[in-house]
C-alpha positions in Angstrom: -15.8 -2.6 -10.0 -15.9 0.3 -7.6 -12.5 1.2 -5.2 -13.8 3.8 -2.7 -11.2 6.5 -1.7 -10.9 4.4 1.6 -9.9 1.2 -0.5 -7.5 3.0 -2.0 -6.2 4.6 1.0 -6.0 2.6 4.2 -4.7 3.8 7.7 -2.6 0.7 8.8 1.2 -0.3 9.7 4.3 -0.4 8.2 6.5 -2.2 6.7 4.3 -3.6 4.0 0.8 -3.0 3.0 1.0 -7.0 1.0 3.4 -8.3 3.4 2.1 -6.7 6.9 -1.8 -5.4 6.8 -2.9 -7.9 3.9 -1.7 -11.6 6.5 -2.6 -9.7 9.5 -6.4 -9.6 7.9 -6.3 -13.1 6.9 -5.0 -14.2 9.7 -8.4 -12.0 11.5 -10.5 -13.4 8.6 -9.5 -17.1 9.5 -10.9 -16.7 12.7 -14.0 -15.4 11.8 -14.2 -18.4 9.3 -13.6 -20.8 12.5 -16.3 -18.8 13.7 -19.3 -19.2 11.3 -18.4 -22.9 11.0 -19.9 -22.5 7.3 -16.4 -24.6 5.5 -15.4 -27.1 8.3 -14.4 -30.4 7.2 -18.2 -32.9 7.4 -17.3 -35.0 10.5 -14.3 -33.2 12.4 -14.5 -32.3 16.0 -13.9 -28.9 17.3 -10.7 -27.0 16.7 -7.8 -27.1 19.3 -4.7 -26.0 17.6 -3.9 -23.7 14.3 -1.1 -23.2 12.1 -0.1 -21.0 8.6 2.1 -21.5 5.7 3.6 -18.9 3.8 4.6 -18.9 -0.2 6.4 -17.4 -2.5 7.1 -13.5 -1.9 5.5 -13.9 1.4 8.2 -16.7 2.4 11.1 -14.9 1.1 11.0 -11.5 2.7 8.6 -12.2 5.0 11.3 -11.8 8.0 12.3 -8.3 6.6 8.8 -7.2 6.4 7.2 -8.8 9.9 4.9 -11.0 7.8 5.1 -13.9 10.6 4.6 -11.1 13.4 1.6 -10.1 11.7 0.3 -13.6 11.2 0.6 -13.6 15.0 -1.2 -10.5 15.8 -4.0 -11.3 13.1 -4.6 -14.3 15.1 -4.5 -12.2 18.2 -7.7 -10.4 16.9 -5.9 -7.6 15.9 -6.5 -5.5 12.6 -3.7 -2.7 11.1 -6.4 0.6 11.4 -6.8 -0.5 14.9 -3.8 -1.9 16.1 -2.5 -0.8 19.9 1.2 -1.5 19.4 1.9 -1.3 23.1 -1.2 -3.4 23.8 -0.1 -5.7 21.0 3.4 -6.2 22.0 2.3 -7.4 25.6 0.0 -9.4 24.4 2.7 -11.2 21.9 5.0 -11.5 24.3 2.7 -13.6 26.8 1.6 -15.6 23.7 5.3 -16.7 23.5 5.0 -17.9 26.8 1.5 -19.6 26.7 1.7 -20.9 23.1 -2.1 -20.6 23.2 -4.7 -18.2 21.8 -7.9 -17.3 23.5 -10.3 -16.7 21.0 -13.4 -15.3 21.3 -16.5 -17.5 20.6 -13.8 -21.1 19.9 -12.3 -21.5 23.4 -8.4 -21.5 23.4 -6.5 -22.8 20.4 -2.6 -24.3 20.3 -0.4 -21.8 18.7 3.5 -21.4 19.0 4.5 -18.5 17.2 8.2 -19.8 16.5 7.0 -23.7 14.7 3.6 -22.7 13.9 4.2 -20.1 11.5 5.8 -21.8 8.4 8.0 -20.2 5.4 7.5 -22.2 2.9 10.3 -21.5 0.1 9.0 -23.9 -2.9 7.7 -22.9 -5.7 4.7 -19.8 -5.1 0.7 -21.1 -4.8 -1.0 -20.8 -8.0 -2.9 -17.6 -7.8 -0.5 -15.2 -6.9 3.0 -14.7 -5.4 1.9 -13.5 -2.0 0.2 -16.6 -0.7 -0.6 -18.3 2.3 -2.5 -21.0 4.0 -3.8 -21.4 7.3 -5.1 -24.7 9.0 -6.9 -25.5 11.6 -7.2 -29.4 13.9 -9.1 -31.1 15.7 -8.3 -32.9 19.3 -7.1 -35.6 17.1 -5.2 -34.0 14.7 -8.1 -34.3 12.0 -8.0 -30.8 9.8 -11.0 -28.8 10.3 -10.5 -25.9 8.2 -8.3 -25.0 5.8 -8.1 -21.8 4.0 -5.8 -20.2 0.9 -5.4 -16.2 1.3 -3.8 -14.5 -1.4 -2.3 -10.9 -0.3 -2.6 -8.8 -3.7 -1.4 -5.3 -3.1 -2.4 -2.6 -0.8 -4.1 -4.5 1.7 -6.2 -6.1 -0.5 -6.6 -10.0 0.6 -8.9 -12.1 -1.5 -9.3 -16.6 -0.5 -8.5 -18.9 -3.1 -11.9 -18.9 -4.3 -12.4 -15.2 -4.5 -9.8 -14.9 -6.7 -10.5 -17.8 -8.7 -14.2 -15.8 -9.1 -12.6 -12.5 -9.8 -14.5 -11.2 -6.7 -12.1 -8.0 -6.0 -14.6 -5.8 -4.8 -14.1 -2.7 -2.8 -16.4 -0.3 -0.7 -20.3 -1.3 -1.7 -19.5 -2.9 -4.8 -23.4 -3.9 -5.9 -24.4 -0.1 -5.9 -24.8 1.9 -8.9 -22.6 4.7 -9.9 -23.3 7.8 -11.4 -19.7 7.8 -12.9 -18.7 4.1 -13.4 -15.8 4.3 -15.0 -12.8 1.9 -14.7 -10.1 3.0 -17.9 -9.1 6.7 -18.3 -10.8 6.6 -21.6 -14.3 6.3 -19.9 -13.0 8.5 -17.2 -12.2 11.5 -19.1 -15.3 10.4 -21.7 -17.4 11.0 -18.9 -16.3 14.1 -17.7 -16.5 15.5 -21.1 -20.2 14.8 -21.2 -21.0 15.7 -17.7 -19.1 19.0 -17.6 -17.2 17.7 -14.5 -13.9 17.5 -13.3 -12.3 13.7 -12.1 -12.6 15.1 -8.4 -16.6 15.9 -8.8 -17.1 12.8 -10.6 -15.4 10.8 -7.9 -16.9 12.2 -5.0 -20.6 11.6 -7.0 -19.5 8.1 -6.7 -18.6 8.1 -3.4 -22.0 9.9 -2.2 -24.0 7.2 -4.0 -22.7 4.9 -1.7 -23.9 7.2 1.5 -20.9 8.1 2.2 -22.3 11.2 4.3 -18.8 11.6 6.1 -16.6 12.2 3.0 -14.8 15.3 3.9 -14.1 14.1 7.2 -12.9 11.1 6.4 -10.4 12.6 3.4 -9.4 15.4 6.5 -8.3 12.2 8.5 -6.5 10.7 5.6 -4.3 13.3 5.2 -4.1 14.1 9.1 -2.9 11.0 9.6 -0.3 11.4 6.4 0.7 14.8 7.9 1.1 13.5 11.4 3.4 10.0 10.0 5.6 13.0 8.2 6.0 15.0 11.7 6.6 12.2 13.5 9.6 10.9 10.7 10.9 14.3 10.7 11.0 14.5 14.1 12.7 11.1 15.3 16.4 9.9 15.1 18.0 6.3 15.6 18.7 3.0 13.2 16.0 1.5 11.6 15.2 -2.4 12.5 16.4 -5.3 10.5 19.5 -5.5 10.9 20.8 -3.2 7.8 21.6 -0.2 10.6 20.0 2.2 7.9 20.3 5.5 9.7 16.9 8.0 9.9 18.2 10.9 7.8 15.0 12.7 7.4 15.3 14.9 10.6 18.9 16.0 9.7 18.0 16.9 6.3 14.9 18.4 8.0 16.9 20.5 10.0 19.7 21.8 7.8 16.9 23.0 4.8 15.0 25.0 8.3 18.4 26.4 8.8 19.2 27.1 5.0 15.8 29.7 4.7 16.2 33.1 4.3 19.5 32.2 3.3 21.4 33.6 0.0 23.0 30.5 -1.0 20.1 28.2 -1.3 20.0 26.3 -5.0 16.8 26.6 -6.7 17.0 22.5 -7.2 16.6 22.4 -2.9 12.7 22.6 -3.5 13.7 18.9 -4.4 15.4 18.4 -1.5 11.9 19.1 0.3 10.1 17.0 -1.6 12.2 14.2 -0.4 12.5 14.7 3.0 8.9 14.5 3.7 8.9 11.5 1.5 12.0 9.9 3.5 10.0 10.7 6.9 6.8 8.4 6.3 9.1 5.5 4.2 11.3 5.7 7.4 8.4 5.2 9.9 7.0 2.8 7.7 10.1 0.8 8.1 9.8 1.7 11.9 7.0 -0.2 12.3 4.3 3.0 12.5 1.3 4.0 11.7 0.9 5.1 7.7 -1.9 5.1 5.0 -1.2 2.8 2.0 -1.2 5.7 -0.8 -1.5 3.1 -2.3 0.5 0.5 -0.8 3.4 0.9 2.3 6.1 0.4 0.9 5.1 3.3 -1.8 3.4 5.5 1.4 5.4 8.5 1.2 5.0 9.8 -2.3 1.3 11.2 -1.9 1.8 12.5 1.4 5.2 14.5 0.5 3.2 16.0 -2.7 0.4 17.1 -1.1 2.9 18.2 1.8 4.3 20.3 -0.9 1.4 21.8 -2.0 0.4 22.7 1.1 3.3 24.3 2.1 5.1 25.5 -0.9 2.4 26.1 -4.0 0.5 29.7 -4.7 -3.1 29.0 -4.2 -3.0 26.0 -1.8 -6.3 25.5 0.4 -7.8 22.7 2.8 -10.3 21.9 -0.1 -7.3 21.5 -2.4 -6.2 18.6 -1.0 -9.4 16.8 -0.6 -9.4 17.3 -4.8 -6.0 16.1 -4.6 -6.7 12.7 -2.7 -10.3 11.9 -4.6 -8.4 12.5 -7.6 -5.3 10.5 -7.0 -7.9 7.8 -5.5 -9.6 7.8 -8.8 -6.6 7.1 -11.1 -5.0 4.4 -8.3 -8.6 2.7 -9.0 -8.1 2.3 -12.6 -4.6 0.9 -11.7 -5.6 -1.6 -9.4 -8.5 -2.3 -11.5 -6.2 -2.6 -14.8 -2.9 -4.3 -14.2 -1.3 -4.3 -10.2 -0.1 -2.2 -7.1 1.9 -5.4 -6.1 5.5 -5.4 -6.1 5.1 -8.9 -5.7 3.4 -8.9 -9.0 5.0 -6.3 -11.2 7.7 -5.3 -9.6 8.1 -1.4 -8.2 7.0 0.3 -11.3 3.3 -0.9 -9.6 4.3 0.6 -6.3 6.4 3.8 -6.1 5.4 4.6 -10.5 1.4 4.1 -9.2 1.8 6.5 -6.6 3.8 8.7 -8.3 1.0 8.5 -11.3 -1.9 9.2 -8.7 0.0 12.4 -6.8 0.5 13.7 -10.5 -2.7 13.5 -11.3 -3.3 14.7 -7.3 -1.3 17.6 -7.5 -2.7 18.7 -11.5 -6.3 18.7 -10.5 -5.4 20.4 -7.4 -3.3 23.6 -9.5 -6.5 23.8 -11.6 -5.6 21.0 -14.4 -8.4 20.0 -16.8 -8.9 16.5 -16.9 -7.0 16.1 -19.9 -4.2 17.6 -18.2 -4.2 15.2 -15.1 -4.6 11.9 -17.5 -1.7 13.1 -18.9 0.4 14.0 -15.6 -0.7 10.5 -14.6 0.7 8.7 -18.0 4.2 10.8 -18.1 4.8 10.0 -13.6 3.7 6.4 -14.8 5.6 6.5 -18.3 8.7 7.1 -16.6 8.3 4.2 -14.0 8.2 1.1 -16.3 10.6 -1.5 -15.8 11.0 -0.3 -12.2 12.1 -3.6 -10.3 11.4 -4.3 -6.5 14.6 -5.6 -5.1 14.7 -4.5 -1.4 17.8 -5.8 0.8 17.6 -8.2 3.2 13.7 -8.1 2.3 13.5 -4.9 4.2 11.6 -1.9 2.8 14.5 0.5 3.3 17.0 0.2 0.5 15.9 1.0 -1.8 12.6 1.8 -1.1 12.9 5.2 1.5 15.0 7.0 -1.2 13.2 6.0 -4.0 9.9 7.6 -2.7 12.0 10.4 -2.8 12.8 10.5 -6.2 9.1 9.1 -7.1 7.6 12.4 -5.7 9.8 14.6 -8.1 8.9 12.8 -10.8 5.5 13.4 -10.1 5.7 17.2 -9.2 7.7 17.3 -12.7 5.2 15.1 -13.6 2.3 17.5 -13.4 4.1 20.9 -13.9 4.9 19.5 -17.5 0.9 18.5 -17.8 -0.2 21.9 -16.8 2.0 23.3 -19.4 0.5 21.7 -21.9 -3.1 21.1 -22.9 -3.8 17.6 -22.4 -2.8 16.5 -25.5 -0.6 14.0 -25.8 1.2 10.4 -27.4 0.6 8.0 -25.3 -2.6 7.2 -23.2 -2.4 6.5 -19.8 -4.8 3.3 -20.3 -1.9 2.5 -22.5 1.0 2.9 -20.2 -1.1 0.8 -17.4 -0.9 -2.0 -19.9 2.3 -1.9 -20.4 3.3 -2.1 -17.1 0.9 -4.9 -16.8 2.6 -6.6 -19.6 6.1 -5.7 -18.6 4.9 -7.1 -14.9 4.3 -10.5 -16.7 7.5 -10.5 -18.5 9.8 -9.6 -15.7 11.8 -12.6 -13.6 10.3 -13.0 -10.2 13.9 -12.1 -9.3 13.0 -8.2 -9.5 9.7 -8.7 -8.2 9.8 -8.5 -4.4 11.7 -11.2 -3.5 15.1 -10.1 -3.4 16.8 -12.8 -4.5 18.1 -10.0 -7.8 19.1 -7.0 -8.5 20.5 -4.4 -5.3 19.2 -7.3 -2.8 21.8 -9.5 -4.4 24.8 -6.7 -4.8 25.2 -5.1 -1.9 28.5 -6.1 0.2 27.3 -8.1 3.2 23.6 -8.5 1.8 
């Protein structure tokens, strides 16, 4: 299986890549179902009304994370790279009063936002704890089409059937590779008989698949990152939800500005940078705003605040650094996703915040000049140093503890690399190893901890 760069990285909208982006798309994908007419129940009439259930995760903290909003606006046509959120809002707002849904190429369908979108909090579907089912009728109330989604991390959506088949496929999956690797043993194999570093090998991959319009693309990746960290940096006022978490990351912004040239600044405030830009994209992704799942939203600010960091703060940092640091990170989220999970649904945080802190390890090694053996092993000691990691956000909402913890997971993986690059690559435990154990540890962990805050800090908080 091949995850492109853009797989692994989508632009979309906050607050959750499994919770917000991945029902938004099924929600589009539905429609486009109704569309081709291809699964329509033998004998019913034309559809006239629609409606969705939502299971498991997806039920329990799918008010905190807009899930039935984006169910709306998925059905509205819209899709999280291309979403207009002014646009989006008016149109929401006079679906409220219409209860009906023009859709192109059906005719106008019954939809009322507020009974039509169901949270379903019974046991999860089968196939995965982020699932959902949508419905469509007939003039008479006869079911036309029904389809199971299943939101899997990172904006991944796969039917029922799809994931039944195993058909997780990303960007041009049926083309050959020159450099198909899909564990960090084949990976760093590979490079050793090629001569190349993980960056060269992955953008080989990519250019098999035509992708002519590589750099650019990795340029708007990271413009787009740089831009949600400006904007979060720049912006005061409570977050929504209902928590009243305050934006810190301007204030914090401002007093380390004010603190340079200065005498008294701590050696350890390098740390409070790292944060900061971290806190500015988990803050807008709680906002509502535009991000890039790196690689899901709720994880979106560790990348972005360690390439930040590179940029601004390393010896040696270039432009073409940091498209070394994204293909590289890319490469390592792929063997992730393709090994155990990015879900926090699934595995709990260690899959969200300790994967992105593994791939901006790995990022930030290759782009200091690591060998490949060094960035496996940044990976594997960011990663190592995740496990167990639950996901127990309050009130559902990815802000506590999730904006502070991206913090904290982009140290890690600075430490993370500096300690690779001091060594030289060799090491205990294998980073193929460590993804299995959090695979395992995933399995064995109580679906408490695992996104649906009904344990840990979602359970302990005064007034939560």
């Amino acid at each position: 299986m091949f995850l492109s760069v853009f797989d692994i990285f989508k632009i979309g909208v906050g607050p959750s890549s499994s919770h917000t982006m991945g029902p938004m798309l099924a929600a589009a994908r539905f429609l486009d179902a109704l569309r081709e007419g291809r699964e329509r129940k033998p004998g019913s009439g034309a559809p006239v009304r629609i409606e969705a259930s939502l299971h498991g995760s997806l039920a329990f903290t799918g008010k905190g994370h807009a899930t039935d909003r984006a169910v709306v606006l998925g059905l509205l046509g819209y899709r999280p790279e291309t979403l207009d959120p002014a646009e989006a809002e008016r149109r929401e707002a006079a679906l409220g009063i219409a209860k009906r849904i023009d859709v192109s190429g059906l005719g106008p369908l019954a939809f009322d936002p507020g009974k039509d979108v169901v949270f379903d909090y019974g046991p999860p579907l089968a196939g995965h704890a982020n699932g959902m089912v949508l419905r469509s009728f007939d003039a008479v109330g006869g079911l036309c089409l029904s389809e199971t989604y299943y939101s899997i991390g990172g904006g991944f959506v796969l039917t029922e059937r799809e994931l039944e088949e195993g058909s997780l496929k990303g960007s041009d999956a049926e083309i050959s590779r020159p450099y198909p690797f899909a564990t960090a043993v084949e990976m760093l194999a590979m490079g050793e008989a090629s001569g190349l570093g993980i960056a060269a090998m992955k953008r080989a991959n990519e250019a098999a698949g035509g992708s002519a319009m590589l750099d650019a693309g990795l340029d708007r990746l990271w413009a787009v990152m740089d831009a949600c960290i400006d904007r979060g940096l720049a912006i005061d006022g409570t977050l929504p939800g209902g928590l009243k978490v305050r934006r810190r990351a301007r204030a914090i912004h401002q007093a380390l500005l004010g603190e340079r040239g200065s005498n008294v600044v701590q050696p350890h405030a390098v740390n409070d940078w790292l944060s900061v830009y971290a806190m500015a994209v988990n803050e807008e992704n709680a906002a509502g705003g535009c991000v890039v799942t790196a690689p899901t939203n709720g994880a979106a600010g560790v990348v972005p605040a360690v390439i930040r960091y590179y940029r601004d703060h390393c010896v040696g940092a270039s432009h073409e650094g940091i498209r070394e640091f994204l293909l590289t990170a890319a490469a390592i989220g792929g063997i992730i996703k393709t090994n155990a999970s990015i879900s926090g649904a699934e595995v709990g945080c260690q899959g969200e915040v300790g994967s992105a802190a593994a791939m901006a390890a790995a990022g930030l090694c290759a782009a200091l000049g690591g060998t490949n053996a060094q960035i496996e092993n940044a990976a594997e000691i960011a990663l190592e140093h995740h496990l167990g990691m639950t996901c127990d956000p309050a009130r559902g909402l990815v802000q506590v503890p999730c904006i502070e913890r991206n913090g904290l997971g982009a140290i890690k993986a600075v430490a993370a690399a500096s300690l690779a690059l001091r060594g030289d690559g060799v090491h205990i435990v294998p980073l193929d190893a460590c993804i299995e154990t959090m695979r395992q540890t995933g399995l064995d962990m109580s679906v408490k901890y695992k996104e649906t805050s009904t344990g840990g800090l979602a359970v302990n908080l005064p007034g939560c």
